[in-house]
N, C-alpha and C positions, 0 to 999 in steps of 0.2 A: 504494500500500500504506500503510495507516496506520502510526503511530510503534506502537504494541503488536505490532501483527504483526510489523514489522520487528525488535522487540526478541525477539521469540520466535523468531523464524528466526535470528536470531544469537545467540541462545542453542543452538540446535539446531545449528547449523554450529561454533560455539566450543566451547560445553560450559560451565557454571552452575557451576563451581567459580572458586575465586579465582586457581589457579594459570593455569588456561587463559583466562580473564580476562586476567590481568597478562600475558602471554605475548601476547594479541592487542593491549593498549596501546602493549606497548615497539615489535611488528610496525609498528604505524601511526606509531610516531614515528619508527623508523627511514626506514620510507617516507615521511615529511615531510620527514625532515633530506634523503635520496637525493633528492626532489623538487626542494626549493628550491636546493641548492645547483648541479643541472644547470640551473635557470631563472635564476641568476646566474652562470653560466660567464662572461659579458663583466665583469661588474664584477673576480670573481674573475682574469681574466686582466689589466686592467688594474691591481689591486691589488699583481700581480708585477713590474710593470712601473715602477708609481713607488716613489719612494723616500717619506722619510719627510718629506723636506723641505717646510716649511712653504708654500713655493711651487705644491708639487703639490695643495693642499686644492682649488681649483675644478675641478678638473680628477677628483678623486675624489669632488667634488658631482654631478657630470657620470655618472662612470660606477655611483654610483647606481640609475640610472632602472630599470636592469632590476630591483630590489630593490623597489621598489611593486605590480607586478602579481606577482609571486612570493609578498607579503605576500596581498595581496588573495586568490589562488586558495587560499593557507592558511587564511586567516582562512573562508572559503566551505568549503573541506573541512571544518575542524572541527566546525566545526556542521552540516554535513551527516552525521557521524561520530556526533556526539551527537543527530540525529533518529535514524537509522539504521544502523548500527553492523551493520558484516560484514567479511567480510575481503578485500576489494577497495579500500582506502584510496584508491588512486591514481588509481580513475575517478573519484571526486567531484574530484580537484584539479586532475587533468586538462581535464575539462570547463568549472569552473571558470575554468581561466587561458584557456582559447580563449574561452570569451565575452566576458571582462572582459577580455584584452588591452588591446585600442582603447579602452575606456574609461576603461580606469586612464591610462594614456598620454597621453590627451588633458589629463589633470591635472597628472600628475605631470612629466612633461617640461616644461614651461613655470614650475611649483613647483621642479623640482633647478637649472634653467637660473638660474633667480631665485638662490637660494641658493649656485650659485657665481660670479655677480656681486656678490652680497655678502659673499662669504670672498674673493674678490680684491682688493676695497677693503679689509678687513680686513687681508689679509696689509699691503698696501703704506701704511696708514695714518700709518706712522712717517714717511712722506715729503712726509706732506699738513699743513700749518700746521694745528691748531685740529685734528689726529685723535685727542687722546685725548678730545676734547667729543664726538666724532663716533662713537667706539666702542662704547660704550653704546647708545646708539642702533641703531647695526645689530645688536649684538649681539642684543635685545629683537627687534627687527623677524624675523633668521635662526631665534630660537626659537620665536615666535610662526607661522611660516610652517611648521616641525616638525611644530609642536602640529598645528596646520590639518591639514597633511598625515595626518599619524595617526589624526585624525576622517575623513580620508577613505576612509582603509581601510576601514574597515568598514562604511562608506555605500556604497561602490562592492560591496560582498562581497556585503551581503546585501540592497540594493534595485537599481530600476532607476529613480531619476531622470535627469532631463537633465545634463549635468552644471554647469552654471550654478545650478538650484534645490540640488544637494551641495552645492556649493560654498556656497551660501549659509547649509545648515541645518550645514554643518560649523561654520563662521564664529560663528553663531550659539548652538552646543551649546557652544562652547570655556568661558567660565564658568558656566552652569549643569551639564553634565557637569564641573566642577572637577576630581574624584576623576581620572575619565579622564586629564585634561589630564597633571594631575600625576603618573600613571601612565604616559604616553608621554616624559615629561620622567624621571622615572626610570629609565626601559629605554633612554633616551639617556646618562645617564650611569651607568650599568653598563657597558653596551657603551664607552663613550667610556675607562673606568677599565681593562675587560678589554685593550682594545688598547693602552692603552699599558704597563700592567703586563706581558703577552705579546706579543702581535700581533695583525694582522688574521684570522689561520689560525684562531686560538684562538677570535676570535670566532663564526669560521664552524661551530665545531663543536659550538655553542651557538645557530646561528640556529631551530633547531625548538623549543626552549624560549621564547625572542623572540618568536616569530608564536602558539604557545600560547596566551602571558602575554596578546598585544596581544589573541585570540581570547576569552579569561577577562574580561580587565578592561574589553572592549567590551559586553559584556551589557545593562549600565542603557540604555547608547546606545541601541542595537538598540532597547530592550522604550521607550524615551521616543519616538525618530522611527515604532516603529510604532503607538505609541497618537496621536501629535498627528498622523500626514504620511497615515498608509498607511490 
């Protein structure tokens, strides 16, 4: 079905006013936040289980991982929402996260792995001669691996490379998509600001805003990898 028909049949199923409009936005965000947060029931149950102790950070790099393809099947609904747009939200995301599972996974787990071998150095760095020359350094390397990662949301959502050529054109977009970068580095430190100002709860109930925003400010991406790759 092309994008006009679809917008006309969801126009006919919603209704062409503003209120029944808005009424079918808040539906699909509601159904995003309900979504994502049963596709991080493990992170969220290991998040009850540590405390806040600075020792538990790799261990909270760790339980992560299910937080990547949950992004990915968001970022994939949303723009499927915005070709298409009906009131079924949950099979685009659905679908979604069953294809790109394994592929997100094959990334991102060896990327969180990395990152809490680098926050465990980190924690224990006070114990290492020469760690405060040493800190900087990973510090740059643990954000720099972020960034990557955040390019690869939406490489993984909305193409189907190998994931060695992602990997590469993520690597490669991180200074020419600039804006992105420092849009992913933002939405880290909000989140980073939210949980410690409240908690990790508080953050969860802002994660559909999170996947949104990454869905909003990945656009240039999207429209650069498919004029040079696709």
């Amino acid at each position: 079905m092309s994008e006009p028909a679809a917008r006309r049949n969801y126009a006919d199923e919603v209704g062409r006013g503003p209120l029944s409009r808005g009424a079918a936005a808040i539906y699909r965000t509601l159904v995003l936040e309900g979504l994502l947060l049963v596709a991080i029931l493990p992170t969220i149950a290991v998040l009850l289980l540590l405390g806040k102790d600075a020792s538990n950070i790799p261990l909270f790099m760790l339980a992560l991982i299910p937080v990547a393809p949950a992004l990915v099947a968001a970022i994939a609904a949303v723009r499927a929402w915005r070709a298409a747009p009906d009131l079924s939200p949950a099979r685009a995301y659905v679908l979604a996260y069953r294809r790109d599972l394994v592929p997100t996974l094959v990334w991102a787990a060896p990327a969180f792995a990395v990152l809490a071998l680098l926050t465990f150095n980190l924690v224990h760095l006070n114990a290492v001669a020469g760690g405060d020359l040493i800190r900087p350094v990973l510090v740059v390397i643990a954000v720099l691996l972020l960034v990557w990662s955040g390019h690869m949301l939406p490489l993984t959502a909305g193409f189907h490379f190998r994931t060695r050529d992602a990997a590469r054109i993520a690597l490669a977009m991180i200074l020419p998509q600039w804006r992105f970068s420092l849009g992913i580095i933002s939405l880290l430190i909000v989140a980073g600001a939210v949980v410690l100002a409240a908690s990790e709860m508080a953050l969860l109930l802002f994660f559909w805003a999170f996947a949104m925003m990454l869905a909003l400010l990945s656009r240039p991406l999207i429209t650069t990898v498919t004029e040079r790759f696709t």
